[in-house]
Structures are given as structure tokens and as C-alpha cells.
N, C-alpha and C positions, 0 to 999 in steps of 0.2 A: 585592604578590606577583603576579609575571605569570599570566594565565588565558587560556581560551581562547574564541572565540564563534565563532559561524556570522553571516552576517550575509545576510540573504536579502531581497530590495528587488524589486520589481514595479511598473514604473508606464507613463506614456506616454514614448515614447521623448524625448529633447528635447538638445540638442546640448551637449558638454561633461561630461554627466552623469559619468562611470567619471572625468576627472579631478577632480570638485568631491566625489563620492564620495571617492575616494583622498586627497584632501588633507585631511579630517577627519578620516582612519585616520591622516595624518602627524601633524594638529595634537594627536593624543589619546598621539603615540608610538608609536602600536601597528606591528608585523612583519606585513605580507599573506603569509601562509603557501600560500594559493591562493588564485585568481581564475577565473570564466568569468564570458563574460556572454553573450547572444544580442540580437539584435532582429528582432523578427517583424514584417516590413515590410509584410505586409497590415493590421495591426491598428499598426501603429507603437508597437508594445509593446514595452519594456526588461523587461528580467530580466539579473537579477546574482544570483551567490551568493561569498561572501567568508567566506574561513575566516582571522580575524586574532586576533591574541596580543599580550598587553602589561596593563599594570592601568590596568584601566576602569570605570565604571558602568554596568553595561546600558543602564539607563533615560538616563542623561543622553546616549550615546550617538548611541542609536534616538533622542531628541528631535534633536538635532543633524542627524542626517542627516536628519530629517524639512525641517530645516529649509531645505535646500539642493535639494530635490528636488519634483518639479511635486506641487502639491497632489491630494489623493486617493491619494498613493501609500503600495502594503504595502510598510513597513517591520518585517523583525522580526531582534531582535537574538537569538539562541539561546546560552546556553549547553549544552554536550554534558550528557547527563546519560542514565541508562539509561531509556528510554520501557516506559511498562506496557500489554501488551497480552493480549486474552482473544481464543481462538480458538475458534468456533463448529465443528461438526461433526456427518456425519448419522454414517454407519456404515464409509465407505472411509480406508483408513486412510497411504492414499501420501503424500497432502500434509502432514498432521497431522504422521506417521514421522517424515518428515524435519525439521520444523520443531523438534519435540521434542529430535532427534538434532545439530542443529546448536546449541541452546539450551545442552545440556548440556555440550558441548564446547567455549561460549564464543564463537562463532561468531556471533551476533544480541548487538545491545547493547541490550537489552530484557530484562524479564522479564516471563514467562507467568504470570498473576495467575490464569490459571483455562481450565478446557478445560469448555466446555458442547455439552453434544449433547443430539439430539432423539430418540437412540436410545443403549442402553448399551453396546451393542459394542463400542466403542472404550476403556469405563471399564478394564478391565484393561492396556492399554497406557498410556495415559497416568499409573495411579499407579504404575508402574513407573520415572517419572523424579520422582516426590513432587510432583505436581503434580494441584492441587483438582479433580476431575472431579465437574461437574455436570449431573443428566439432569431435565430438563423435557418429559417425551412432549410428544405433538400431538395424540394420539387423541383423537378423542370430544370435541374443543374445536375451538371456531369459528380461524383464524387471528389473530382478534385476541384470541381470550382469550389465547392460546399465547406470542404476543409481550409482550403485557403483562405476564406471567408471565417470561418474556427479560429485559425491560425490569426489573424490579424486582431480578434475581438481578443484573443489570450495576451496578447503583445503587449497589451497595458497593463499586465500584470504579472508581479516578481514573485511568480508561486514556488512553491518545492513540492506538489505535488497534484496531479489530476484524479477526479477521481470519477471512475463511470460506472455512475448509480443506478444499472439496467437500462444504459444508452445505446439503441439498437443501432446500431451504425457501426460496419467492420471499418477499421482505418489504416487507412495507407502506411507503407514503408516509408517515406518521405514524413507521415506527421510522429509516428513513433520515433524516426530519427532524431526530432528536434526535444523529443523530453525522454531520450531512452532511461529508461530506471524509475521514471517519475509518473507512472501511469497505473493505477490499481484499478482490479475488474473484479467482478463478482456474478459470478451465474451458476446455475443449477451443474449438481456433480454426475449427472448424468453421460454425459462426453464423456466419450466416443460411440455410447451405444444408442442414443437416444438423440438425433441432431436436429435443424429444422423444425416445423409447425409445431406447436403443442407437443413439448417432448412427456408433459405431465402425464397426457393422455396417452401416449406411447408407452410409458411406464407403467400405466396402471393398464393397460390391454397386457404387457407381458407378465402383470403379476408380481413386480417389485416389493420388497419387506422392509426398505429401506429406503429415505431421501435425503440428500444432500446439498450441502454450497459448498463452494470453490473461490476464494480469494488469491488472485497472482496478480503480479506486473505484466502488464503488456510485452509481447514483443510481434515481431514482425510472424512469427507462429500461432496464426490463431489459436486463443484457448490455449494454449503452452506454452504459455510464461512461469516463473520459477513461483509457485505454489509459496504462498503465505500462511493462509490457516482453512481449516475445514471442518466440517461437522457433519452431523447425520444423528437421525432420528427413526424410530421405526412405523411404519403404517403395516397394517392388514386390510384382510378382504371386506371391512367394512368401509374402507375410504374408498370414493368413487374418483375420479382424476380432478375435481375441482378440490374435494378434502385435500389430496395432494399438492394440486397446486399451491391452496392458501398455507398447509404446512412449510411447504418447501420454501415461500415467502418469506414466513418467519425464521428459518432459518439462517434464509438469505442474508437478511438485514441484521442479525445477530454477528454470523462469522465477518462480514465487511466491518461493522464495525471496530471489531477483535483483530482485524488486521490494520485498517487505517487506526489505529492504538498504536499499534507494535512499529508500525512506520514512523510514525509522528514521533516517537519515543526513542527512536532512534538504534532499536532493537535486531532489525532483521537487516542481514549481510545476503545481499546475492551470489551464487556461488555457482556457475556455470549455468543450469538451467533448475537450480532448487535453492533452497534458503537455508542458512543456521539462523535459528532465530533465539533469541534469550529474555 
């Protein structure tokens, strides 16, 4: 019975590769449904991503093309399947809204296993689409008791991916450790010049002509995780910093979703501290 895979390969670049690649999609039968590939000629790094079809074994596959390609290389074979993810949250509720709203409408090939926040605000909306809403305060605990406590409520769940839908809370080295690669963030493109309270209003005091979002992975570097997707729009001196802000909202929850897409989909390769994405 024909199926379908993803086939995602990362290694050093090396001459010939896309056709010795390709001729094990032929000797296996399978249809190459899509193709890209890049190479990053400062790091002499390949990336391929292959969406092919036909009856296969995953695993003898992925061994096979291991075999054909420079040692040390990510090989992974995927099949589609809906990916499980829990979305953290403090109390704003643009990013979350919309993630909810495109969920339910079939739009995300995932399912939302759980909505946890550090405040309850947002409990009312999200069981509005039947969906687990879990509140762990912060108060009156150290931040690592707060995460441990995080840490324990995720444990019953076999996610592939986090997602923190303007969850104010920086998090530790320790909790990034346990899902490194699997943590998406989304906040204003203003970083590095606008940081701290109301950056809106800090932007519109200096007279900005433009606003942004920022979609990355987490990592232990605040705010500088390897960049997914981004956007921007333009304001003038007729927006006051709230016009800003509510703009900059919409943006927000536009580009997060365009990146948790491109994840879910199995599209964007981490590549030191940026993305090839296809």
C-alpha cells in the first residue's frame, strides 16, 4: 500500500549527493512528490527536504540513504502524522486566540494536548474550544520551583513541540534543556533596541515607521534562538503607541502561526543559530 514520507537529510555538502540521493527513491520505486535543496557555501552544508510516496520501510530506507551519504549525516525519514503540542501562556490572549481558532477550524495538523498558564485569565477562553486549561501561579515560589512544577504537568504528555503564545516567564537552562529544539517563541521585532516595559511606547516616543514579529526556537540566549519567520508592517505619525501595539499584535499572531506551520510540517532545519526553511 503506497504511503507517504518526508525525508529530511543535513550533512556536508559532497558532489553528486541529490543524484545518489535520488537513485535510492528510484531503486525503492517511490514517486518524488517535491524536492528542494540548498547549500550553504560558507559551512559547505547540504540540506534536502523530499516529500516521496510508494511502499516502503521507514527504517530500511533512512539505513539505505545513510549509506550513500558522507558519514555523520541527519538522516530522517518522517512519516505525516498529526504532531502533539501544549501551549504555554501568561494572560494576553492575541496569540493563543488565534492558534485556538485556526485548530478548530482544521487549519494546524496537530493537536493541542493542553493550554497551561501562569495566570487564569485566559482559563475561560480556552475551555470554550474543549481544550485542558492548566494554571500553575508563580507567586510566592522561587522560579525554579515554578518550572519544576511546569516540568511535571508536561510529563504526561508525548508532545513534539511547545509553544509560548506571549508567556511572560524567561526559562531556565535546565527547562530548555529538556525540549531543546522543541520550544517556539514569538514577540515583538523590536530587540535589541526597545527591551523591558511597553516597548510599543518606547517605539512610538522614538518615531518608528515600522513594526514587527519575531518567530524563533528557544534557546538558553534570550530572544536569540535561530529565527523562523518574521514580518513587518508600516505605521506613521498618526498611530499613537496603543495603534502600535494592537498593530504589532496582529502581526504577532500572524507570523507564529506561519512558523508553527513550517514546524509542524516539518520544513525548517536548524542550522547553528538560523534556519533553512523550505
Amino acid at each position: 500500500m503506497a504511503k507517504r514520507a518526508r525525508v529530511l537529510i543535513d550533512c556536508k555538502d559532497k558532489h553528486g549527493l541529490v543524484y545518489r540521493i535520488s537513485k535510492v527513491f528510484y531503486d525503492y520505486g517511490l514517486n518524488i512528490d517535491s524536492n528542494r535543496e540548498f547549500v550553504d557555501k560558507d559551512s559547505r552544508k547540504f540540506f534536502m527536504r523530499s516529500v516521496v510516496t510508494g511502499d516502503f520501510d521507514e527504517n530500511s530506507l533512512q539505513n539505505d540513504l545513510c549509506k550513500i551519504v558522507p558519514e555523520g549525516t541527519n538522516v530522517r525519514v518522517i512519516t505525516p502524522r498529526r504532531k502533539k503540542i501544549v501551549i504555554l501562556a501568561t494572560k494576553e490572549s492575541h496569540a493563543l486566540g488565534d492558534i485556538l481558532i485556526r485548530h478548530a477550524d482544521g487549519e494546524l495538523d496537530a493537536d493541542i494536548e493542553a493550554v497551561i498558564a501562569n495566570r487564569e485569565t485566559l482559563k475561560d477562553l480556552v475551555e470554550r474550544f474543549d481544550i485542558p486549561f492548566i494554571y500553575i501561579p508563580a507567586e510566592d515560589i522561587s522560579r525554579e520551583e515554578h518550572e519544576e512544577k511546569l516540568l511535571k504537568a508536561l510529563e504526561i504528555y508525548d508532545i513534539d513541540l511547545i509553544v509560548l503564545a506571549k508567556y511572560m516567564r524567561i526559562l531556565t537552562a535546565n527547562f530548555v534543556s529538556n525540549y531543546q529544539g522543541k520550544i517556539l517563541n514569538i514577540h515583538h521585532s523590536f530587540l535589541p533596541a526597545f527591551i523591558g516595559a511597553n516597548p510599543y511606547k518606547q517605539a512610538y516616543e522614538r518615531g518608528v515607521k515600522i513594526i514587527g514579529a519575531t518567530a524563533h526556537f528557544v534557546t538558553n540566549d534570550l530572544d536569540e534562538g535561530p529565527i523562523i519567520a518574521q514580518d513587518v508592517i508600516p505605521v506613521n505619525h498618526r498611530f499613537d503607541w496603543k495603534d502600535m501595539q494592537k498593530a504589532g499584535r496582529d502581526v504577532e499572531k500572524v507570523v507564529l502561526s506561519r512558523a508553527l506551520n513550517l514546524v509542524l510540517n516539518d520544513r525548517v532545519f536548524i542550522h547553528g543559530n538560523k534556519t533553512i526553511v523550505f
